[in-house]
C-alpha positions as CSV (number, residue, x, y, z in Angstrom):
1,X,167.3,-26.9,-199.0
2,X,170.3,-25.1,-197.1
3,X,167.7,-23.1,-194.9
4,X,166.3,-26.6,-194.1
5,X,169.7,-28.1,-193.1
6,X,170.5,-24.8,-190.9
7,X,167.2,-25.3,-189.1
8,X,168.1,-28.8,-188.5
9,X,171.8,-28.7,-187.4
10,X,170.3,-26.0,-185.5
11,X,167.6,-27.9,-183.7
12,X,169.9,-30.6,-183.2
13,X,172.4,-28.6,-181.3
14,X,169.9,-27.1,-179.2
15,X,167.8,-30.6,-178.0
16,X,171.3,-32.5,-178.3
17,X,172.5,-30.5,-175.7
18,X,169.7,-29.9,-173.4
19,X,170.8,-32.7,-170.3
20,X,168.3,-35.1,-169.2
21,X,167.3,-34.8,-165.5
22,X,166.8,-37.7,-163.9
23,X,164.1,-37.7,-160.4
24,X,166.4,-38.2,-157.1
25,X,165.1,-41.5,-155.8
26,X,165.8,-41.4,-151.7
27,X,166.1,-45.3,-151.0
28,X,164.1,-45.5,-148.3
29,X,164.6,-49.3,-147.6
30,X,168.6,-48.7,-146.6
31,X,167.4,-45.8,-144.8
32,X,165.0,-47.9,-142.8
33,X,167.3,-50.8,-142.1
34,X,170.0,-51.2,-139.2
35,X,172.9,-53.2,-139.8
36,X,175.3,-53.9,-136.9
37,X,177.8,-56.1,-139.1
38,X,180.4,-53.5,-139.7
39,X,180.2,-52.4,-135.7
40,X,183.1,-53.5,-133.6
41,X,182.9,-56.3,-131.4
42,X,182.3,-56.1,-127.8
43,X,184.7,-55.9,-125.0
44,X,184.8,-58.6,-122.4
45,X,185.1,-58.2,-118.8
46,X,187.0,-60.3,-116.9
47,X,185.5,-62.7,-114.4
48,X,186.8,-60.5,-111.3
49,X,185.3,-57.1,-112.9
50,X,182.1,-59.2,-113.3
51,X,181.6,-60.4,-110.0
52,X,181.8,-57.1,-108.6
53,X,179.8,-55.6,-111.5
54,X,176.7,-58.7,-111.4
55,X,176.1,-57.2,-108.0
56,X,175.3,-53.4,-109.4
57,X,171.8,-54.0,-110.8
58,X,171.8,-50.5,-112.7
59,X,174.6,-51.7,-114.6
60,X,173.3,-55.1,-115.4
61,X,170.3,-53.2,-116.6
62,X,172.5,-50.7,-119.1
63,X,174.1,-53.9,-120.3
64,X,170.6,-55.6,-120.8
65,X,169.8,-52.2,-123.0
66,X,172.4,-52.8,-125.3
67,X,171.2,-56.5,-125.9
68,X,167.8,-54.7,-126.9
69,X,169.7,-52.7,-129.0
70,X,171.2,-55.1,-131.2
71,X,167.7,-56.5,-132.1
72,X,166.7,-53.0,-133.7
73,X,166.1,-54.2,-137.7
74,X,164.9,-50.6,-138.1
75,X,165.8,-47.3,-137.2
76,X,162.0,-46.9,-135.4
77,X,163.4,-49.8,-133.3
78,X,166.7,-48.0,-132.6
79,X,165.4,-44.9,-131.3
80,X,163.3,-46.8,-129.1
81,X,166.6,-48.5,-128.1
82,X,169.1,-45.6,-127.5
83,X,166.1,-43.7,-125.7
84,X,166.0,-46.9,-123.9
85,X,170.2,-46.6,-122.9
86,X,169.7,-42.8,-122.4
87,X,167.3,-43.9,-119.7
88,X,169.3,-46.4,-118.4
89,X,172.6,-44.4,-118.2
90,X,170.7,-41.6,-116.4
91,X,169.9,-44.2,-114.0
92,X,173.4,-46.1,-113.8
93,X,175.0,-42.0,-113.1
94,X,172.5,-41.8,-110.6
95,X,173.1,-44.8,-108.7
96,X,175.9,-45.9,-105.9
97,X,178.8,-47.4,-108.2
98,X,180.3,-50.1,-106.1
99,X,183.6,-49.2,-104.7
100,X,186.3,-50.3,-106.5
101,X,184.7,-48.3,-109.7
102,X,183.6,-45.1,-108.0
103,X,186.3,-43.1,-109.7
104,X,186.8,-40.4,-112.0
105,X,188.1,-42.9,-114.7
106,X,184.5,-44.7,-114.8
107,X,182.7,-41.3,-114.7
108,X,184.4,-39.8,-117.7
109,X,184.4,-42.9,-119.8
110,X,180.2,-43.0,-118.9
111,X,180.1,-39.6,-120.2
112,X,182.0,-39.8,-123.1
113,X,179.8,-43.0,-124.1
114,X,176.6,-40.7,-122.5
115,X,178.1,-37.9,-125.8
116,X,177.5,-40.8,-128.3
117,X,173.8,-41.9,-127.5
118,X,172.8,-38.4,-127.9
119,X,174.8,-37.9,-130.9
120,X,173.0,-41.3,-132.4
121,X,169.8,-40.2,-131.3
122,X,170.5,-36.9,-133.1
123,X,171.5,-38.8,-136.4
124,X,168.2,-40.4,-135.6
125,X,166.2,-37.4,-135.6
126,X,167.9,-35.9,-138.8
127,X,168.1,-39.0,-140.7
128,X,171.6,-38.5,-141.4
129,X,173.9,-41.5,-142.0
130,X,174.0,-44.0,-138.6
131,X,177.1,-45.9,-139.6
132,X,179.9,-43.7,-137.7
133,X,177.7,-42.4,-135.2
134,X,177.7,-46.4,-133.9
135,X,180.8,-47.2,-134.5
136,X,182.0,-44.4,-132.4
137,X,179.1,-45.4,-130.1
138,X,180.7,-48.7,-129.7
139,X,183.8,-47.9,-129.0
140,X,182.9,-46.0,-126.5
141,X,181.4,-48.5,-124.9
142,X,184.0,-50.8,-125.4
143,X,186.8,-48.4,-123.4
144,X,183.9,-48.2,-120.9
145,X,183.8,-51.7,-120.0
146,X,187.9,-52.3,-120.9
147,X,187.9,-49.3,-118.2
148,X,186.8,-52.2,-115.5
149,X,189.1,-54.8,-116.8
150,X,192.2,-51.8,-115.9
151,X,190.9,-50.9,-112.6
152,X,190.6,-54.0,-111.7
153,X,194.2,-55.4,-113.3
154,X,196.0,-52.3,-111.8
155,X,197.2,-53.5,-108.0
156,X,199.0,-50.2,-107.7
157,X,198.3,-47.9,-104.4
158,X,197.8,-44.3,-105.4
159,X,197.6,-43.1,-102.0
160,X,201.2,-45.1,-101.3
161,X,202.4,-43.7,-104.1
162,X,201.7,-39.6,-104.0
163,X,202.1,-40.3,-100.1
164,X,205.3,-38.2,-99.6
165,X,206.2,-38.5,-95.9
C-alpha cells in the first residue's frame, strides 16, 4: 500500500508539473487590416500656400497619393499605396518647385518624409508592426506641408538681413 502511494505522489509530481504548451496563434486578421484612426490629423495649408502650390501639378499629384492611401483596408493595399507615394515623391524631387518653395527648408522636410515611406514600406516587407511607422509617416508630412504655411507667413528678407554693407 505505501509503495502504491509513493508511485502515485510520485506520478503526480511529475505530470502536475509538466507545463502545458499552448500553439502560438499569429492573428492574421489584425495583421491584414489598416487602421488610420489613431494617425494624426492632417495639416492645412493656407489659401496663399495653396494658390501657389494648385499650380505645381507634381505636388497636387503627391497629395492625390495620399488620398489613395487612406483607402488601403489592407496592408496589400498599402504597399500598393506607399509604392504609389514613393513614385510620386521621386517625381515631385524631380520637378521645378515653384519659386517661393525652392529652398532648402522644402528639400529637407521632402526627404525626411521621403525616410518614412521607405521605412513603412520596409515594415511592409517584414511584417512588423505599422502603427509608429505611420504615425511618424504623418508627421512628417504634416511639418512638410506646415513648412509651406511658414514660408509663406515669414515676410522677412534674408538677403536684407545677412546684407552687411
Amino acid at each position: 500500500m505505501q509503495k502504491l502511494f509513493i508511485y502515485f505522489v510520485l506520478a503526480t509530481v511529475i505530470f502536475g508539473c509538466k507545463k502545458e504548451v499552448k500553439p502560438e496563434v499569429v492573428d492574421d486578421l489584425a495583421a491584414k487590416f489598416v487602421s488610420f484612426q489613431n494617425t494624426p490629423k492632417t495639416q492645412t495649408i493656407n489659401p496663399e500656400a495653396n494658390g501657389i502650390l494648385s499650380a505645381w501639378p507634381e505636388f497636387q499629384e503627391f497629395q492625390n497619393s495620399f488620398n489613395l492611401m487612406y483607402r488601403a483596408e489592407n496592408n496589400e493595399d498599402l504597399v500598393l499605396a506607399i509604392d504609389d507615394l514613393l513614385e510620386k515623391e521621386k517625381g515631385l524631387r524631380e520637378s521645378k518647385y515653384p519659386g517661393e518653395f525652392d529652398k532648402t527648408q522644402i528639400k529637407s522636410r521632402q526627404k525626411v518624409l521621403r525616410t518614412f515611406l521607405l521605412k513603412v514600406k520596409a515594415g511592409l516587407a517584414e511584417k512588423t508592426e505599422l502603427e509608429e511607422p505611420l504615425k511618424q509617416m504623418l508627421v512628417a508630412r504634416n511639418a512638410f506641408r506646415n513648412q509651406f504655411n511658414t514660408i509663406i507667413s515669414n515676410k522677412l528678407d534674408t538677403k536684407l538681413i545677412l546684407d552687411e554693407s
